[in-house]
Short mmCIF file of the C-alpha atoms (twelve columns), coordinates in Angstrom:
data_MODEL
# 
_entry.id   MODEL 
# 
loop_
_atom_site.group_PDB 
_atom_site.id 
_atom_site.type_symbol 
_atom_site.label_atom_id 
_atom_site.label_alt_id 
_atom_site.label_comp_id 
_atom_site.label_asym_id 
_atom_site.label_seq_id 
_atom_site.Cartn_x 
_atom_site.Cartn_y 
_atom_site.Cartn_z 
_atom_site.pdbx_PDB_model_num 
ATOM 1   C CA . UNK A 1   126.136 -51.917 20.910 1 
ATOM 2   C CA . UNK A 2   129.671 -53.750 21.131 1 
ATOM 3   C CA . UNK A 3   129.899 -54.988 17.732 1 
ATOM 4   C CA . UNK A 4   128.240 -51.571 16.134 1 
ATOM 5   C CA . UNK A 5   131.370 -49.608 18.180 1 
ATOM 6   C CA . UNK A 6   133.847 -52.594 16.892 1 
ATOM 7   C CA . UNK A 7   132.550 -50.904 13.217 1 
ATOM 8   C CA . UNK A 8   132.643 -47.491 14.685 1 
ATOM 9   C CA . UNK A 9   136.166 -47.483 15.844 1 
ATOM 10  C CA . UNK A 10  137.699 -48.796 12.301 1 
ATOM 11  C CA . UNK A 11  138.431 -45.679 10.417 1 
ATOM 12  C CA . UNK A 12  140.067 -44.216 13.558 1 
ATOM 13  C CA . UNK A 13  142.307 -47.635 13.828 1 
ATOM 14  C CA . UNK A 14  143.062 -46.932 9.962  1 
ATOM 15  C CA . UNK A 15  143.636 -43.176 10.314 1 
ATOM 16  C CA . UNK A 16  145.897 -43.756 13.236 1 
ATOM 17  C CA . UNK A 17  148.004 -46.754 11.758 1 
ATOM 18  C CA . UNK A 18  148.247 -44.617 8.558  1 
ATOM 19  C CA . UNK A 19  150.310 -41.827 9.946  1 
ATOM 20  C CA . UNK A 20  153.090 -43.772 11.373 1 
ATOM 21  C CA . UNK A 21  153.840 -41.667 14.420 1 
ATOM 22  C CA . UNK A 22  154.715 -43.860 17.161 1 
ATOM 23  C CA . UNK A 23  152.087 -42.196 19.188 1 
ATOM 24  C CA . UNK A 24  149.295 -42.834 16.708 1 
ATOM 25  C CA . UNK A 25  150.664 -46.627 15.865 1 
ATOM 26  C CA . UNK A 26  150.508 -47.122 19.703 1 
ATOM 27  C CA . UNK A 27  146.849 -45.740 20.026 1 
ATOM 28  C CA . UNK A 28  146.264 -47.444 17.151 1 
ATOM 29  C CA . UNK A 29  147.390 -51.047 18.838 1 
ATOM 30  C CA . UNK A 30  145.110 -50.010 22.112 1 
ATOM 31  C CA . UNK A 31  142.083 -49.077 19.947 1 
ATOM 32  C CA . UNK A 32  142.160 -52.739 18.155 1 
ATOM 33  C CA . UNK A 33  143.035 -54.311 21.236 1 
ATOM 34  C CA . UNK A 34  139.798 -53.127 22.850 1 
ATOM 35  C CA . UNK A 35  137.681 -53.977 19.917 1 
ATOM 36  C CA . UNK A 36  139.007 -57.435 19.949 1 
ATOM 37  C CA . UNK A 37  137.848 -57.224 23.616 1 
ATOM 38  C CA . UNK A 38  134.702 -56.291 23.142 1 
ATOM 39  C CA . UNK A 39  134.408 -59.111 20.635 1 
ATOM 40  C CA . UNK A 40  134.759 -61.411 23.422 1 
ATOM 41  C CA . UNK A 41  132.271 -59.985 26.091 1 
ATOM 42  C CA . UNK A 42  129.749 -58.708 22.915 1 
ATOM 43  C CA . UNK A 43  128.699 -62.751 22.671 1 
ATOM 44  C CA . UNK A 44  128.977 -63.660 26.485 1 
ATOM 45  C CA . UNK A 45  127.126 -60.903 27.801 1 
ATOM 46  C CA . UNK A 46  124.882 -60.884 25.417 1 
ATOM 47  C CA . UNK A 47  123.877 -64.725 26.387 1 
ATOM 48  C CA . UNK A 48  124.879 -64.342 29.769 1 
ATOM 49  C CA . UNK A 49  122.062 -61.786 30.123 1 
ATOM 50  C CA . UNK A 50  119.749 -62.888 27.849 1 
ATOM 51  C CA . UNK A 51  120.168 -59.970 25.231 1 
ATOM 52  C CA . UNK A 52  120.919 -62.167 21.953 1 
ATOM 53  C CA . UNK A 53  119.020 -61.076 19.112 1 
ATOM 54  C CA . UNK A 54  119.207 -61.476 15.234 1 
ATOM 55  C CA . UNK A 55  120.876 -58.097 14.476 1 
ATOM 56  C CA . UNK A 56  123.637 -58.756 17.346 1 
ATOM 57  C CA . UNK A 57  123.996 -62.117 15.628 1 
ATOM 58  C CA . UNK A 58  124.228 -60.270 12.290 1 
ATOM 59  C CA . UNK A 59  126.748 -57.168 13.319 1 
ATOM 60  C CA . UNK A 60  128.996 -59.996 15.624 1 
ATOM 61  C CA . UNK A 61  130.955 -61.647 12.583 1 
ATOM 62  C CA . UNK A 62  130.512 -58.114 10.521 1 
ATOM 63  C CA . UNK A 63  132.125 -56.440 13.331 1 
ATOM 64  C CA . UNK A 64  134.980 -58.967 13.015 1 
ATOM 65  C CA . UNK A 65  135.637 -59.368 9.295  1 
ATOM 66  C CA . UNK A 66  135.884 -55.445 8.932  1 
ATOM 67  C CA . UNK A 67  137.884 -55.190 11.601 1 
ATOM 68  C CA . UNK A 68  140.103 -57.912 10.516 1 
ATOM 69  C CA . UNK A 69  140.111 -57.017 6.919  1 
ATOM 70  C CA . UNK A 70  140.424 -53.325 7.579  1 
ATOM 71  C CA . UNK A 71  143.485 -54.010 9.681  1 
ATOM 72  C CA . UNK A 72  145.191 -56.669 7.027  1 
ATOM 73  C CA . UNK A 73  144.716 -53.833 4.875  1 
ATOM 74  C CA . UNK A 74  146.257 -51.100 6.373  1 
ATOM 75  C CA . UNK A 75  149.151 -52.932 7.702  1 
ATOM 76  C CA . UNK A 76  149.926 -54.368 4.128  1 
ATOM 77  C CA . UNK A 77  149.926 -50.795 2.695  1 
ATOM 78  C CA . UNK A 78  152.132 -49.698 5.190  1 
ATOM 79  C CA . UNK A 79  154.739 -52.413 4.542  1 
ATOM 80  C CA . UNK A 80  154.468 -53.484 8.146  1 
ATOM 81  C CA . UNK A 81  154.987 -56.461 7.689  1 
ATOM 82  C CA . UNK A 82  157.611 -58.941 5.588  1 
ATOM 83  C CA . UNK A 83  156.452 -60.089 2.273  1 
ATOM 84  C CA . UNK A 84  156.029 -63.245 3.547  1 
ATOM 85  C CA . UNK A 85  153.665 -61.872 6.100  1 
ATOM 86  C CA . UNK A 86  151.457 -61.049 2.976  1 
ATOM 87  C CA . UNK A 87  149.999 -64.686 2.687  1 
ATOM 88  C CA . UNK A 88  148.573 -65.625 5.515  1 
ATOM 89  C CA . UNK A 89  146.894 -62.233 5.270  1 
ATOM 90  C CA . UNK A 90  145.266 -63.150 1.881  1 
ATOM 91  C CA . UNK A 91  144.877 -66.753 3.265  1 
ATOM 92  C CA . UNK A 92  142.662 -65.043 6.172  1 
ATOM 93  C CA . UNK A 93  140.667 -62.869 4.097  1 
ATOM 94  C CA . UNK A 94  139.508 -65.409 1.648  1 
ATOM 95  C CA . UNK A 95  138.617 -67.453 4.265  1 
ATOM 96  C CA . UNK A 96  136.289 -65.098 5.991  1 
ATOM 97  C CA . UNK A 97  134.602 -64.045 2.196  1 
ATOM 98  C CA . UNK A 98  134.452 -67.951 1.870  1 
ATOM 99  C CA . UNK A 99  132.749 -68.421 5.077  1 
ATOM 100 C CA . UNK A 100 130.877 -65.437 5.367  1 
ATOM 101 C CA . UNK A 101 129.064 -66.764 1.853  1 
ATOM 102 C CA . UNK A 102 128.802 -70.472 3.056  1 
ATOM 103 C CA . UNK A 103 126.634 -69.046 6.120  1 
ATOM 104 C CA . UNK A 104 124.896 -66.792 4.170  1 
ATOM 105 C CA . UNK A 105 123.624 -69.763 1.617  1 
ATOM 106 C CA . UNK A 106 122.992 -72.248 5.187  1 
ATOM 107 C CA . UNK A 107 120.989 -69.967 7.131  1 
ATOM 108 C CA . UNK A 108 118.709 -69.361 3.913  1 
ATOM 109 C CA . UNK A 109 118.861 -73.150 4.092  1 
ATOM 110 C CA . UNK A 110 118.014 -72.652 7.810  1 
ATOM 111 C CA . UNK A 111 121.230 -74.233 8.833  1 
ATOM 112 C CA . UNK A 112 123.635 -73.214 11.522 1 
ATOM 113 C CA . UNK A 113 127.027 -73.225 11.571 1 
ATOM 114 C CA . UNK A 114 127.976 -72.853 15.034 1 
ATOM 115 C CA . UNK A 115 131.336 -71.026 15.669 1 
ATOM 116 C CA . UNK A 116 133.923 -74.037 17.190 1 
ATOM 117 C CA . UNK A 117 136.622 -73.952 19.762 1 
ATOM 118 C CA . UNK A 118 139.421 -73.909 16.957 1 
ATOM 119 C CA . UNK A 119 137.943 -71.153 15.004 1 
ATOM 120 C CA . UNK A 120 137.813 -69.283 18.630 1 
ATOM 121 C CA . UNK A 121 141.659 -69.968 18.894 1 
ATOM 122 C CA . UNK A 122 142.124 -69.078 15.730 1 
ATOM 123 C CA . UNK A 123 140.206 -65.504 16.665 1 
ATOM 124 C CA . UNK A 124 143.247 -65.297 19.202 1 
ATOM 125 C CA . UNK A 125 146.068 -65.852 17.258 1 
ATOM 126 C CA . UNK A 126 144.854 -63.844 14.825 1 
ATOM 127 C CA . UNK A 127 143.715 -60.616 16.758 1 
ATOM 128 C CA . UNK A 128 146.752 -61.287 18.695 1 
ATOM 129 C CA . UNK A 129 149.001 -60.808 15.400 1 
ATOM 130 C CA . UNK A 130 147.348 -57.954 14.190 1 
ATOM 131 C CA . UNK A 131 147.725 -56.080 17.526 1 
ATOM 132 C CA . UNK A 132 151.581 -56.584 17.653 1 
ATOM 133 C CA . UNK A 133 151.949 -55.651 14.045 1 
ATOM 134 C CA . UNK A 134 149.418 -51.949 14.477 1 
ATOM 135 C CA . UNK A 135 152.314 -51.511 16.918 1 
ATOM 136 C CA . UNK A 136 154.604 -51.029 14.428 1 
ATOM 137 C CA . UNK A 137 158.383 -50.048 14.879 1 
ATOM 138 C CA . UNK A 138 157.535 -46.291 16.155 1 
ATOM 139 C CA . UNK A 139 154.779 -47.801 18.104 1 
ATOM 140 C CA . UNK A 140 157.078 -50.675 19.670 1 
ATOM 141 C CA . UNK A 141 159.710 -48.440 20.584 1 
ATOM 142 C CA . UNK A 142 157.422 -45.814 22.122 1 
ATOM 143 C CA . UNK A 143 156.654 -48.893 25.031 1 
ATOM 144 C CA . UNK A 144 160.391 -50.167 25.147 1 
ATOM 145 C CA . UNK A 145 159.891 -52.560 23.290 1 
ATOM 146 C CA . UNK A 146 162.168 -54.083 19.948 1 
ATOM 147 C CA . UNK A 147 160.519 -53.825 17.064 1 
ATOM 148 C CA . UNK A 148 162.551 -57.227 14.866 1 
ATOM 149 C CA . UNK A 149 161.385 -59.367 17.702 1 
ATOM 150 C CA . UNK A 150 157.551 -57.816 17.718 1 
ATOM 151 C CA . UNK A 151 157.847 -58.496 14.137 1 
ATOM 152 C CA . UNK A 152 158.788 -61.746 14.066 1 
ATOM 153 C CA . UNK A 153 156.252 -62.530 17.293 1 
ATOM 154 C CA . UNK A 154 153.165 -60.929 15.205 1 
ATOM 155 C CA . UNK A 155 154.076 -62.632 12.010 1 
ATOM 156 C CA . UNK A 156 154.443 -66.132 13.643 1 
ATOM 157 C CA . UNK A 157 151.313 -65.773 15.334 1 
ATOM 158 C CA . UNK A 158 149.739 -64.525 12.027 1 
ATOM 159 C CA . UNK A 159 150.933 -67.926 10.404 1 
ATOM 160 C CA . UNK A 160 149.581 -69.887 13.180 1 
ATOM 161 C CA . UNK A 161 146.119 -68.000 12.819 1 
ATOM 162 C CA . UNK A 162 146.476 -68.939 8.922  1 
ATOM 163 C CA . UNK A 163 147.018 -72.264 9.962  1 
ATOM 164 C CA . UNK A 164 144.214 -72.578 12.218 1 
ATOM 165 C CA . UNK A 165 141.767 -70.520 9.326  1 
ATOM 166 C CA . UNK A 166 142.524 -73.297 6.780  1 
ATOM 167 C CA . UNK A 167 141.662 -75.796 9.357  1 
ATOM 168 C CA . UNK A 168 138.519 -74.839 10.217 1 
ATOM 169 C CA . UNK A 169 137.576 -73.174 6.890  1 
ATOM 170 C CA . UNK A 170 137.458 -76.340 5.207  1 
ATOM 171 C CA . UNK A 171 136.079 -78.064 8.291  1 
ATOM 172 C CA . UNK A 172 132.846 -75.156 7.742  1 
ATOM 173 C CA . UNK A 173 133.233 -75.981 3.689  1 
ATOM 174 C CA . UNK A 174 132.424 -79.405 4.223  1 
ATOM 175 C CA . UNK A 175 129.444 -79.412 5.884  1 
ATOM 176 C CA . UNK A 176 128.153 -76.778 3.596  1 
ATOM 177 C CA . UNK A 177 128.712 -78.998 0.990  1 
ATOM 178 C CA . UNK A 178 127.665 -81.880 2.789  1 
ATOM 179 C CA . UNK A 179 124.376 -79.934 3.189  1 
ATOM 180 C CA . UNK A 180 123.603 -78.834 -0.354 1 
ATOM 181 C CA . UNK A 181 124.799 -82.170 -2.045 1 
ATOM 182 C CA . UNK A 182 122.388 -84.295 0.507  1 
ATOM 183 C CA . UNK A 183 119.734 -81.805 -0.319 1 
ATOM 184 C CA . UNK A 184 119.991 -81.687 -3.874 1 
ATOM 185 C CA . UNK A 185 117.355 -83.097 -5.904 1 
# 
């Protein structure tokens, strides 16, 4: 149920951020910063409690690469962020295509690729980013707060998330192709 409302809530998050009304920019911000919330407590509960399934582990990292993506997206069209700001956004999204693919060609292999504790930080950094940059000017200003130092705040952290998706993209890449070159005939 939390990663189908995760998908639920993105056109709203787009619609809002895409009006640029400091209202809507600051909804905007509070409606990604709960679905990145409910990323968090969608795995835990669902182990705590004994509710994993195959969908939930299906929708989980759907959930998150729309929501990502969708967000990368809007704030890139609405120039809210620096052009510099624009690479570790593609650097991001071709790492979750790239990943998204390798686990798609392991799990037909019947190999996992368990999530690790740097790709969780770099979950953080990342949603972390986003959120401050769906604020926006109108929507910084509309909580007191200055939008140049938001900016600069959201971008770093985007870097750092960048960083950390390199990292532990090729750190996924290599045992995938560990996997299909000792399996080859």
């Amino acid at each position: 149920m939390l990663s189908v409302s995760r998908i639920a809530v993105i056109p709203l998050i787009v619609a809002l951020a895409s009006l640029h009304i400091p209202i809507c920019d600051t909804l905007a911000c509070a409606l990604f910063a709960a679905a990145a919330i409910t990323d968090y407590f969608d795995g835990k509960l669902a182990r705590n409690w004994g509710q994993t399934s195959e969908l939930g582990r299906m929708l989980d990292p759907i959930a998150d690469k729309l929501l990502v993506a969708a967000c990368l997206m809007v704030l890139v069209a609405a120039n809210s962020m620096s052009a510099a700001g624009l690479f570790p956004a593609i650097v991001i999204m071709l790492r979750e295509i790239l990943i998204s693919g390798l686990r798609e060609y392991l799990a037909s292999a019947r190999v996992g690729l368990p999530v690790t504790l740097l790709a969780k930080w770099k979950t953080g950094f990342q949603m972390g980013a986003i959120g401050l940059l769906l604020l926006g000017p109108a929507g910084a200003a509309t909580i007191g707060l200055s939008w140049f130092p938001n900016l600069i705040i959201g971008e770093g952290l985007l870097w750092m998330a960048a960083t950390l998706t390199l990292v532990t993209g090729w750190n996924y890449l290599r045992v995938g192709i560990h996997h299909a070159t000792s399996v080859a005939p």
